[in-house]
DRENLUMVEX-725842 format. One record per residue (C-alpha): residue number from 0; residue in one letter; z negated, x, y. Coordinates in pm, 1 decimal. Layout:
REC   num   residu         c3         c1         c2
REC   NUM        A          Z          X          Y
...
# end
This chain:
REC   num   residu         c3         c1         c2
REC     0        X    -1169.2   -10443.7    -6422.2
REC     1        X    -1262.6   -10091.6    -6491.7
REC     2        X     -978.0    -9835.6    -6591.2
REC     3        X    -1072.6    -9635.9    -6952.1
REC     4        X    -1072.5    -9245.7    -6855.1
REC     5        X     -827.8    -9057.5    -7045.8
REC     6        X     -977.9    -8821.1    -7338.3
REC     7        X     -859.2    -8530.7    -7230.0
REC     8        X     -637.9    -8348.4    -7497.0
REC     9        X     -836.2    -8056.2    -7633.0
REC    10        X     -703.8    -7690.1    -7589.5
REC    11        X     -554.3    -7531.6    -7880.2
REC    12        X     -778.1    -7238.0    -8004.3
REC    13        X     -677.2    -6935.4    -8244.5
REC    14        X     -891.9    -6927.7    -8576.9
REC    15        X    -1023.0    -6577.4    -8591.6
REC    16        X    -1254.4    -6577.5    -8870.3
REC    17        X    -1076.1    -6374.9    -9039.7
REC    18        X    -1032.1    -6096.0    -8744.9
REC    19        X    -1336.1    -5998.7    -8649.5
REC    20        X    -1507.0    -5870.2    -8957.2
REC    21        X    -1208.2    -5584.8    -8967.5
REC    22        X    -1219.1    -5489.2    -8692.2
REC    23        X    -1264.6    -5091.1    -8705.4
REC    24        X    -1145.0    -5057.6    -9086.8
REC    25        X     -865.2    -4911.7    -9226.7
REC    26        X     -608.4    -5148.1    -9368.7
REC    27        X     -345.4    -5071.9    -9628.5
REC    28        X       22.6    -5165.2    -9661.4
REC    29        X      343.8    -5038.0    -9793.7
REC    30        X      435.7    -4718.3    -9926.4
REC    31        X      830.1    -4624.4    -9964.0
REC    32        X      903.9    -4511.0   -10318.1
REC    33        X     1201.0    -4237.2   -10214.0
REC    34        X     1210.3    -3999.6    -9977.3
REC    35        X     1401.7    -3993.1    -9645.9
REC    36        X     1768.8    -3920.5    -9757.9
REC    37        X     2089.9    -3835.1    -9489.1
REC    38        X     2192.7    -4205.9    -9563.0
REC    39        X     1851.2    -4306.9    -9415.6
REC    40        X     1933.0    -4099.7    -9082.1
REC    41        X     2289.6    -4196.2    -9065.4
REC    42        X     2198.4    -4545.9    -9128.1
REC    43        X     1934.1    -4537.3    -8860.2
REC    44        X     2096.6    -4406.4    -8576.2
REC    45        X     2371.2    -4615.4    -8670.8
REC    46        X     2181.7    -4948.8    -8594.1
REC    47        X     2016.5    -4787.1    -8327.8
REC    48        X     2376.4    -4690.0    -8181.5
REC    49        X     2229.3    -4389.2    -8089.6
REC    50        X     2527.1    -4159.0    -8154.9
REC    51        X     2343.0    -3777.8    -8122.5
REC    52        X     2543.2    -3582.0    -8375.8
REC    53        X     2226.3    -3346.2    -8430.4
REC    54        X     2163.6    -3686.2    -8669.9
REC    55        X     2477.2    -3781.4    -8847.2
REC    56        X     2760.9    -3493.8    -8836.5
REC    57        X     2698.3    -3214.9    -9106.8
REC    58        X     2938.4    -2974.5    -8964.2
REC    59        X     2785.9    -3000.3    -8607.4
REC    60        X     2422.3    -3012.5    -8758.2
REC    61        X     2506.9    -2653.3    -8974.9
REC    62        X     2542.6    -2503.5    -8616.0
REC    63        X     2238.3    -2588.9    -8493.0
REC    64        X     1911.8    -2426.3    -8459.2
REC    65        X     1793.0    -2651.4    -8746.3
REC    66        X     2053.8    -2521.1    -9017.6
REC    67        X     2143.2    -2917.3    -9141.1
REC    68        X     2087.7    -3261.1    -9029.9
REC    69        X     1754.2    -3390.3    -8915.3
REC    70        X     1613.8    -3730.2    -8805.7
REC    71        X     1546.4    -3867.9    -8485.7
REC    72        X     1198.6    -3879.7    -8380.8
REC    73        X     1218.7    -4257.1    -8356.0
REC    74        X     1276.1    -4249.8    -8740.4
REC    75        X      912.6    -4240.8    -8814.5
REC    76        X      876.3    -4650.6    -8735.5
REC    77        X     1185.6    -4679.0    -9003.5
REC    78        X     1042.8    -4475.0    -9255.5
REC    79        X      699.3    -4714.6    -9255.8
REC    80        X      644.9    -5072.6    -9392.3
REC    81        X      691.1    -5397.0    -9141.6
REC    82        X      816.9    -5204.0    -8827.9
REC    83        X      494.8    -5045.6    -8772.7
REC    84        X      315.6    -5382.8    -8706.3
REC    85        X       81.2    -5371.0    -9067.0
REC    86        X     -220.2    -5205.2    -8870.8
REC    87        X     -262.6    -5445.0    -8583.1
REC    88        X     -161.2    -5787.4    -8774.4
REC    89        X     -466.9    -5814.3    -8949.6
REC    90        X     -642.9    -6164.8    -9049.6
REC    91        X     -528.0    -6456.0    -9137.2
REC    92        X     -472.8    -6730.7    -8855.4
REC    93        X     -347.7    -7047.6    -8961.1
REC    94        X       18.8    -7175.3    -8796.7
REC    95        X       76.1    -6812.1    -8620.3
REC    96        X      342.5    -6633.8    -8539.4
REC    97        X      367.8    -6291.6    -8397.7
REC    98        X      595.2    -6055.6    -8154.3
REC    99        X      590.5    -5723.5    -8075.3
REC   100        X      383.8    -5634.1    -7761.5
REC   101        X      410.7    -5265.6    -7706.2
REC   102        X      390.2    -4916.5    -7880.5
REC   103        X      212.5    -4577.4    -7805.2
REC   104        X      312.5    -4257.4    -7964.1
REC   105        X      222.1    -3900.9    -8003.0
REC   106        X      477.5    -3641.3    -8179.1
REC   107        X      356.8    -3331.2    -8316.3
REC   108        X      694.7    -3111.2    -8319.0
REC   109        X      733.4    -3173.8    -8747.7
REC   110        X     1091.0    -3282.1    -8784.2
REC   111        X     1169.2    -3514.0    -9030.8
REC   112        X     1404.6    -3336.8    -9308.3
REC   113        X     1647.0    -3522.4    -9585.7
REC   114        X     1409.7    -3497.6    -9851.9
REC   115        X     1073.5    -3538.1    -9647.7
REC   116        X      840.9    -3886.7    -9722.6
REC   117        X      638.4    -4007.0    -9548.7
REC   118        X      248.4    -4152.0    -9593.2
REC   119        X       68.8    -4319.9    -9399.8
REC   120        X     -289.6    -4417.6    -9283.6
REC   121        X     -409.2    -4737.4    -9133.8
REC   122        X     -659.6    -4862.8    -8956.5
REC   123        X     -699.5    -5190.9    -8700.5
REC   124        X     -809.7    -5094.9    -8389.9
REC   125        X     -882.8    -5401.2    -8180.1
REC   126        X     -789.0    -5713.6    -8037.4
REC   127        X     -843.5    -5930.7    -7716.3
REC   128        X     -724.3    -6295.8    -7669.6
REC   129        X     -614.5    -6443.3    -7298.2
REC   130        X     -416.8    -6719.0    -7229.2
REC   131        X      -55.1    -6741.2    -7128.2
REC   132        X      188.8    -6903.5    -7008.3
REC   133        X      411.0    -6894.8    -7322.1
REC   134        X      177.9    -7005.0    -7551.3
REC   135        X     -186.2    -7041.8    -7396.0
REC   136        X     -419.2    -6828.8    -7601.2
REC   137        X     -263.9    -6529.4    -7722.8
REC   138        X     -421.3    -6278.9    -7929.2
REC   139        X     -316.5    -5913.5    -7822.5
REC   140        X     -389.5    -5662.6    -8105.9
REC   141        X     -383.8    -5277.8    -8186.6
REC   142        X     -324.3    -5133.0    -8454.9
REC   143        X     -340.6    -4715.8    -8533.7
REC   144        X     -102.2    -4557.1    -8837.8
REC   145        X      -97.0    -4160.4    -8893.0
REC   146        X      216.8    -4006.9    -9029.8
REC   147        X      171.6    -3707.4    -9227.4
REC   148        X      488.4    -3529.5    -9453.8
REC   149        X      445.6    -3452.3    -9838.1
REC   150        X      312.9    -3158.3    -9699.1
REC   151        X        3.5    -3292.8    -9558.9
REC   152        X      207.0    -3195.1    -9165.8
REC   153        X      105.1    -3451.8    -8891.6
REC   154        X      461.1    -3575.9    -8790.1
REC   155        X      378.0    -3844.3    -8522.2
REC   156        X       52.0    -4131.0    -8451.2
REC   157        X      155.7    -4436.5    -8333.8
REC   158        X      -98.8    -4712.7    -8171.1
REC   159        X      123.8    -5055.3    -8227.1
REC   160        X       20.5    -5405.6    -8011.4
REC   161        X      104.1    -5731.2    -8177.6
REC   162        X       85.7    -6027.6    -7976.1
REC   163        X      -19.6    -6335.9    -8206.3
REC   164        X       -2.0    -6688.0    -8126.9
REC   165        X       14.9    -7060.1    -8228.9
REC   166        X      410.7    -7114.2    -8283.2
REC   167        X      375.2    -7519.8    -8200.6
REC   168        X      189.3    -7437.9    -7919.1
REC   169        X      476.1    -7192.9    -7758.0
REC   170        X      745.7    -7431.4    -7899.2
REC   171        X      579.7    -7723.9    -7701.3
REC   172        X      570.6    -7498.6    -7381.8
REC   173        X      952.9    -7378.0    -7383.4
REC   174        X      886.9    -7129.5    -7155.0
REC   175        X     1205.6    -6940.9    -7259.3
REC   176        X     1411.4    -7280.4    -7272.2
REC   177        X     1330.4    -7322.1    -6921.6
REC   178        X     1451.9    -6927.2    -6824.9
REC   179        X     1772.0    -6911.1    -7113.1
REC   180        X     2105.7    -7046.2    -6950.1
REC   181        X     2382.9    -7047.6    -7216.0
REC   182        X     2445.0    -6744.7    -7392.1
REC   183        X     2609.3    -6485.7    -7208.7
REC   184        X     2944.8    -6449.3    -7251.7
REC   185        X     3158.7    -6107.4    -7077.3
REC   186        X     3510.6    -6063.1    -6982.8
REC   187        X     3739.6    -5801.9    -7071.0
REC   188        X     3635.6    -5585.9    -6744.8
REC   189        X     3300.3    -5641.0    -6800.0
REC   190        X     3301.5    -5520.6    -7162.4
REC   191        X     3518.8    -5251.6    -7049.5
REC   192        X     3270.2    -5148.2    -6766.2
REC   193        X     3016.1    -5158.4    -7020.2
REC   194        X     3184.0    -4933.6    -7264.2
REC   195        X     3275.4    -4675.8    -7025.3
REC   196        X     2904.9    -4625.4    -6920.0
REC   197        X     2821.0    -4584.3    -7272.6
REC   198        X     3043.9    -4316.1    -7326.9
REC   199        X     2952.7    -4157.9    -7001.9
REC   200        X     2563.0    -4142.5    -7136.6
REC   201        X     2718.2    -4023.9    -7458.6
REC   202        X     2888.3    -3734.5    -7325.6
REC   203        X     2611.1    -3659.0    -7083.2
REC   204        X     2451.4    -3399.8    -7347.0
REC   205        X     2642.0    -3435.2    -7648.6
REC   206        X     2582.7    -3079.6    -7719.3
REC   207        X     2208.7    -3105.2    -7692.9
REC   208        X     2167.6    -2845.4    -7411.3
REC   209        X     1780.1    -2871.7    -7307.8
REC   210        X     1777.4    -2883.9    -6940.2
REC   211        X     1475.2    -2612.9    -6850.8
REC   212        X     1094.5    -2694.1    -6697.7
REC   213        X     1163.3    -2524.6    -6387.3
REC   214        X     1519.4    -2622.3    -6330.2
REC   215        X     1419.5    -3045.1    -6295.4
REC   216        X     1194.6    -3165.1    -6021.0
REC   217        X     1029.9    -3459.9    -5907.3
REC   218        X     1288.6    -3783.9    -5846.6
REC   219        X     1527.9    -3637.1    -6044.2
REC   220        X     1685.3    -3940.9    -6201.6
REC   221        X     1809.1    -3928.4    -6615.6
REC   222        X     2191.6    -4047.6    -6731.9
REC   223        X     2167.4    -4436.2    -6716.1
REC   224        X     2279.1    -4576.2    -7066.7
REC   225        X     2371.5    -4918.3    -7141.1
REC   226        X     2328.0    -5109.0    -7463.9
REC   227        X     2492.6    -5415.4    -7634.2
REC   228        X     2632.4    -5695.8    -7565.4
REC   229        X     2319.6    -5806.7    -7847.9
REC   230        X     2469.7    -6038.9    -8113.9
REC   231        X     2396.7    -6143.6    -8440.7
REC   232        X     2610.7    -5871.3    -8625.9
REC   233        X     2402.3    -5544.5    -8414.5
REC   234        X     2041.1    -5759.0    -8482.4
REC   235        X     2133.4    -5744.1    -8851.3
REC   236        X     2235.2    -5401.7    -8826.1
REC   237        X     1908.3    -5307.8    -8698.1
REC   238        X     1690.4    -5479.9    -8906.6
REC   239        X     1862.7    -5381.6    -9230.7
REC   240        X     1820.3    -4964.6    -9150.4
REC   241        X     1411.1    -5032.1    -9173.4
REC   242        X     1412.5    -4916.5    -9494.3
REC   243        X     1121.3    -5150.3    -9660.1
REC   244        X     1388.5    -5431.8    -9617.8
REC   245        X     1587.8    -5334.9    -9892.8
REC   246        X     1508.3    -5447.2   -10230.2
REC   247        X     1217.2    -5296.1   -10400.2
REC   248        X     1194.0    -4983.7   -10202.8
REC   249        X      808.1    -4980.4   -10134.6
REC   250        X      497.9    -5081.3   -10335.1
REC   251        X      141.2    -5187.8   -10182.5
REC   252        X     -118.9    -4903.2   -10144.6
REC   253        X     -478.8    -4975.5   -10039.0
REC   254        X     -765.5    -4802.7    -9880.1
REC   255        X    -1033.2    -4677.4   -10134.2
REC   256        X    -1328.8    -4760.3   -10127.4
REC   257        X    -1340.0    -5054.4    -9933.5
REC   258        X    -1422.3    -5438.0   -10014.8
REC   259        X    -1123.3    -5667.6    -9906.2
REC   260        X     -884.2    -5451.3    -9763.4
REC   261        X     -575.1    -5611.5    -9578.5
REC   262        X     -294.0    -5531.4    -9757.8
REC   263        X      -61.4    -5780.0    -9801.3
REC   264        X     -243.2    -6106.6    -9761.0
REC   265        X     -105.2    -6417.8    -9587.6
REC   266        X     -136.0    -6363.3    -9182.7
REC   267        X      -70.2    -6766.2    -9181.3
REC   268        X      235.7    -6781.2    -9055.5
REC   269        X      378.5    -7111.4    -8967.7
REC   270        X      547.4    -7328.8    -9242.9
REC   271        X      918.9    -7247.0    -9294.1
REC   272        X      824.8    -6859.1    -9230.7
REC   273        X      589.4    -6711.1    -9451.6
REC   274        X      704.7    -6472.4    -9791.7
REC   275        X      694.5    -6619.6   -10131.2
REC   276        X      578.0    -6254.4   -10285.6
REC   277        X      529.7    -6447.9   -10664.7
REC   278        X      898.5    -6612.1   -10658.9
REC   279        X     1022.7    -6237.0   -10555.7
REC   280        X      917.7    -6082.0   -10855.3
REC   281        X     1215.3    -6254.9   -10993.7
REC   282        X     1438.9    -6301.5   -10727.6
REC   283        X     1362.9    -6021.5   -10445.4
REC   284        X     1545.9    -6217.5   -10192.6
REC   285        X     1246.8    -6495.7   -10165.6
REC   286        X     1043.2    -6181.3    -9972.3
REC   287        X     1352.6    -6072.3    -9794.3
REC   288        X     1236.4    -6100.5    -9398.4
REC   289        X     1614.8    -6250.6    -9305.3
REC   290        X     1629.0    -6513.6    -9526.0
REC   291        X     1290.0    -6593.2    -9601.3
REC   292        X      987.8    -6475.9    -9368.2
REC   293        X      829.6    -6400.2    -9062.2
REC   294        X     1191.9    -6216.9    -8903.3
REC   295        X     1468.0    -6488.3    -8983.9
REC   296        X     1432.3    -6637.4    -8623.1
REC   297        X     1576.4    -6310.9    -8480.5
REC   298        X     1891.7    -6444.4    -8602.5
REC   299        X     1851.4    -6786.0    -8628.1
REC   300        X     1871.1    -6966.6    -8318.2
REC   301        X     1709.0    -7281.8    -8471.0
REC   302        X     1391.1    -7093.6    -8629.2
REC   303        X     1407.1    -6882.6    -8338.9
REC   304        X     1302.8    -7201.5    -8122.3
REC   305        X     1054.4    -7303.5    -8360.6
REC   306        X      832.7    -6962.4    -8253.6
REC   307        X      897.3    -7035.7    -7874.4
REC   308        X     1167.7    -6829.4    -7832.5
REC   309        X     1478.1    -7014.4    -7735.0
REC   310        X     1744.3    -6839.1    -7936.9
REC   311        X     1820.3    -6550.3    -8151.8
REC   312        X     1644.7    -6219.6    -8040.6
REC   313        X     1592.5    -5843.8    -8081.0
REC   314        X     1321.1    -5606.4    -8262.7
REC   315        X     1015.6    -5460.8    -8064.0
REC   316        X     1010.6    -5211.7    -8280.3
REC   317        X     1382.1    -5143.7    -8185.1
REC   318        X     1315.9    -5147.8    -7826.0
REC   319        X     1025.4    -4865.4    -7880.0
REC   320        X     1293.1    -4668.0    -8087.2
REC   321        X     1532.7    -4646.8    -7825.8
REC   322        X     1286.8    -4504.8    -7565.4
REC   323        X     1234.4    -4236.5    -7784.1
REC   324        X     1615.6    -4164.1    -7865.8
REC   325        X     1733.5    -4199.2    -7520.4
REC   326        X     1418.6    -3918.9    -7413.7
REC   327        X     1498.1    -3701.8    -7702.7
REC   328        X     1856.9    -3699.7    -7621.8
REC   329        X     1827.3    -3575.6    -7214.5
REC   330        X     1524.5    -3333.8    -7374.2
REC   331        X     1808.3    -3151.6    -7578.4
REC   332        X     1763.2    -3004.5    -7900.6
REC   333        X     1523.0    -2722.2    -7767.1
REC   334        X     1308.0    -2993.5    -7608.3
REC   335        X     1122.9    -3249.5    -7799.7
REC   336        X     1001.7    -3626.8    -7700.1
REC   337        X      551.8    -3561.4    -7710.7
REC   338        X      443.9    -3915.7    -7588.3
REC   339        X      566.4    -4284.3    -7499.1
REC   340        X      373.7    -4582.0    -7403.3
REC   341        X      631.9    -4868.2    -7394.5
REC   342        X      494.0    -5219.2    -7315.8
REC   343        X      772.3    -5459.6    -7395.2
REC   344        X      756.3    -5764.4    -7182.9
REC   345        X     1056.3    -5974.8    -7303.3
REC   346        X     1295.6    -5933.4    -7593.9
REC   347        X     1680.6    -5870.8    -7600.5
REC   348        X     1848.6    -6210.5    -7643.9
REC   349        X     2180.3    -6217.0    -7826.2
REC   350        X     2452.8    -6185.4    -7560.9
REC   351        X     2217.8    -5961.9    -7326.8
REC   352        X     2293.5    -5614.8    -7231.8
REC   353        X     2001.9    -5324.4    -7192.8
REC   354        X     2046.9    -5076.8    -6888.5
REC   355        X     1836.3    -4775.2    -6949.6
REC   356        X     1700.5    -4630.5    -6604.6
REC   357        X     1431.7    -4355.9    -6559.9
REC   358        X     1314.5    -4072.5    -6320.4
REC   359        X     1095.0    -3749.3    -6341.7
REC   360        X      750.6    -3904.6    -6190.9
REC   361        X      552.0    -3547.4    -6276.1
REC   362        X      559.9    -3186.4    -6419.0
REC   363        X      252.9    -3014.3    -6577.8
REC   364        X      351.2    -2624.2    -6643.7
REC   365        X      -10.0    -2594.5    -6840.3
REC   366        X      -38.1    -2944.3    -7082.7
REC   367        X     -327.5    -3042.3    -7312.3
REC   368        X      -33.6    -2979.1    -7565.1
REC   369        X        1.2    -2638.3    -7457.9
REC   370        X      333.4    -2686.3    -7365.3
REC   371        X      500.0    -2733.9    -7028.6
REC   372        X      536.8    -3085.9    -6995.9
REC   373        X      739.8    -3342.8    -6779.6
REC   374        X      671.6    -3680.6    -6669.9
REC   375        X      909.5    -3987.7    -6691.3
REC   376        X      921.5    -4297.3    -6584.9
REC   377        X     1183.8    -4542.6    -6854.9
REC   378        X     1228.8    -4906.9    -6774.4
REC   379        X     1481.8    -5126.3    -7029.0
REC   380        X     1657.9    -5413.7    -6795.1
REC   381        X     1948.8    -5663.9    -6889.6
REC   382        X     2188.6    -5798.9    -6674.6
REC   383        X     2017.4    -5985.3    -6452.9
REC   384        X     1741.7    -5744.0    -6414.9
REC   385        X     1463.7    -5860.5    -6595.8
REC   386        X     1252.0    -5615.8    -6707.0
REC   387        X     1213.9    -5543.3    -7087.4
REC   388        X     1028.3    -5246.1    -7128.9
REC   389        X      816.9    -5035.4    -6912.7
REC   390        X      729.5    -4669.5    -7044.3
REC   391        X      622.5    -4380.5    -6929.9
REC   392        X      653.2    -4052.3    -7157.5
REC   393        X      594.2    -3660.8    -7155.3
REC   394        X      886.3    -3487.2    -7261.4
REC   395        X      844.3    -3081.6    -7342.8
REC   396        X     1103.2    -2899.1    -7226.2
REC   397        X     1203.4    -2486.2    -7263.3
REC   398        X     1083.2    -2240.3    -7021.7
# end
């Protein structure tokens, strides 16, 4: 008797006919309605635990060369809509989900002021789509936004990458049930251990003293910082000081002069995740992104595994912003953070810790910026030394 061949099952593909056409166009989003206030900064560097007091402490602030409090570079990504992500999710495809896959930026020495806003411009850049292991094929996508001051002053361009995927497909896979043990817990010496690093980084230029071009060489290795443990409580935290999660703070702008723009259309997330923007003109909470939308499975263990990703988890967006603090902070307040490109490859899982280690890889005395720049190498590991982030940056520093 002959045996039936099996049909085999066919591969899941990504609907993208909604991608391609915008490719190349600019793309609209949200605009904040107030400007940047000290709250803001305090708030910021408060989630980001980023204790510089250039950014929070008025009397120490007064004494600096900047007269008063100013922001942290990485404040730029707070001050926009949906973590900087808008540009490079763009197009609807049906049962997605999406996670942050990187970030590239460019400062242009324009501190951000209480009292500054900023605008943006947006445009999608492009996209590719491979397969992988966490949830076959994968859509990686760029997306460019320009920050300029009320002013017209270029602050900072960022260049975001969004990785999009089927959420079944990555549930089905459990590639991070397979890695994930329980969560970690720490003892008292651990925590302890833990603590006293971060207040050895925190001391390590509290004052902001710029270490000069000529002074650092090649190998030199930067003040390791630690962050976390990662819980519920500090994931809240962070998402709550993005400033387009509170409750009718922004409103929808769109490119002119262009048919269809995206601007706040459904990306087609998977059931149980998307906004409900009608039901929020009454009740705002119904587009809030922790209890309804696309972010509730950073701290939601259950909707976390529903997008593949095991249990609750950090903020790409986060990660990028604590490159650019922990740069800034070494660089000193004479010395300014001019590029990162961070590509994350995993997320901070609630009970992980993030060990910040990085070394001077270059030093160019005559820059493209016209500044003497220096080379660094950043990588963002947890306790078991996975890598999280990989970035390398040019930092300015004094003569």
């Amino acid at each position: 008797m002959a045996t039936r061949k099996k049909t085999p099952t066919p591969e899941p593909e990504l609907d993208l006919s909604d991608v391609e056409h915008r490719v190349g166009k600019p793309v609209g989003g949200g605009q904040l309605w107030d400007p940047c206030s000290t709250s803001d900064i305090r708030r910021w560097v408060m989630a980001m635990d980023y204790p510089n007091p250039l950014h929070w402490d008025q009397e120490f602030a007064r004494e600096s060369r900047y007269g008063g409090l100013i922001a942290p570079q990485s404040i730029a990504v707070a001050l926009d809509y949906g973590h900087g992500a808008q540009p490079a999710c763009v197009g609807h495809i049906p049962g997605s989900h999406l996670i942050f896959g990187g970030e590239e930026w460019w400062f242009y020495g324009t501190p951000v002021r209480p009292g500054d806003t900023l605008f943006q411009e947006r445009r999608f850049h492009d996209y590719k789509v491979v397969q992988t292991k966490f949830a076959g094929p994968t859509m990686f996508s760029r997306g460019d936004t320009t920050h300029r001051n009320q002013h017209g002053a270029l602050v900072a361009r960022e260049r975001s990458t969004a990785i999009r995927y089927l959420a079944a497909e990555a549930t089905k896979r459990g590639m991070y049930d397979n890695q994930l043990g329980e969560i970690r817990t720490w003892s008292n010496d651990e925590l302890l251990e833990i603590e006293q690093l971060r207040h050895e980084w925190l001391l390590s230029n509290r004052l902001g003293v710029s270490p000069h071009f000529d002074e650092v060489k090649v190998g030199d290795k930067l003040p390791r910082r630690v962050l976390g443990p990662h819980s519920i409580a500090t994931f809240t935290t962070e998402y709550r000081a993005f400033l387009f999660n509170i409750w009718g703070t922004f409103h929808w702008t769109a490119p002119e002069g262009l048919d269809d723009p995206w601007i706040n259309q459904d990306p087609g997330w998977t059931e149980g995740f998307e906004f409900d923007e009608e039901g929020a003109r009454i009740d705002p909470r119904k587009r809030d992104g922790l209890y309804v939308g696309p972010s509730r499975g950073h701290i939601d263990a259950g909707k976390a595994g529903e997008v593949g990703m095991a249990r609750a988890y950090g903020y790409g967006a986060t990660m990028g912003a604590w490159c650019t603090d922990y740069l800034a902070f070494w660089a000193g307040n004479d010395g300014m953070v001019r590029h990162t490109k961070a590509d994350f490859r995993g997320p901070a899982f609630e009970g992980d810790v993030t060990y910040f280690d990085a070394e001077i890889i270059g030093k160019e005395p005559d820059s493209t910026w016209g500044v003497p720049l220096v080379q660094v190498h950043l990588r963002l590991t947890n306790q078991d030394s996975t890598v999280l982030v990989d970035c390398t940056a040019e930092l300015e520093l004094p003569h």
